[in-house]
Phi, psi and omega in degrees: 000155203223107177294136182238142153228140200259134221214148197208189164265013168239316195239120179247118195234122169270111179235163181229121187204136168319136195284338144307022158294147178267158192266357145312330190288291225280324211270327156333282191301310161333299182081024199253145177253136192267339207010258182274342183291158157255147208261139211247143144259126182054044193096321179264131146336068152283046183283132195073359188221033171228051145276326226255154196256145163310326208257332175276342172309317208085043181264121185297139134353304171242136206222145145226132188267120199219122161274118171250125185269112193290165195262340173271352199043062110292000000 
């Protein structure tokens, strides 16, 4: 199982989720709304990739899933 935390500019959430989760998955349960930001894992750009698994992101055991909002709105 892989603890994630999930982030937003308001809101921080701890989920415990099988490392076959997906990160579309993870920010559902979560419940935290990411809207227009893009979603950073460990740091890194998954923008286009979070239909893709924690374990193939290359995601630790402890993670943090983080919304960065753009200044350009895309």
């Amino acid at each position: 199982m892989y603890k994630v935390i999930v982030s937003n500019n308001v809101e921080r959430k701890q989920v415990i989720v099988p490392p076959d989760t997906t990160i579309d998955k993870v920010i559902e349960e979560s419940g935290i709304a990411m809207g227009s930001a893009r979603p950073y894992l460990d740091g890194v750009s998954v923008h286009g990739k979070t239909h893709m698994t924690l374990r193939e992101l290359g995601a630790g055991e402890t993670a943090y899933l983080t919304a960065v909002a753009n200044k350009d709105n895309n």
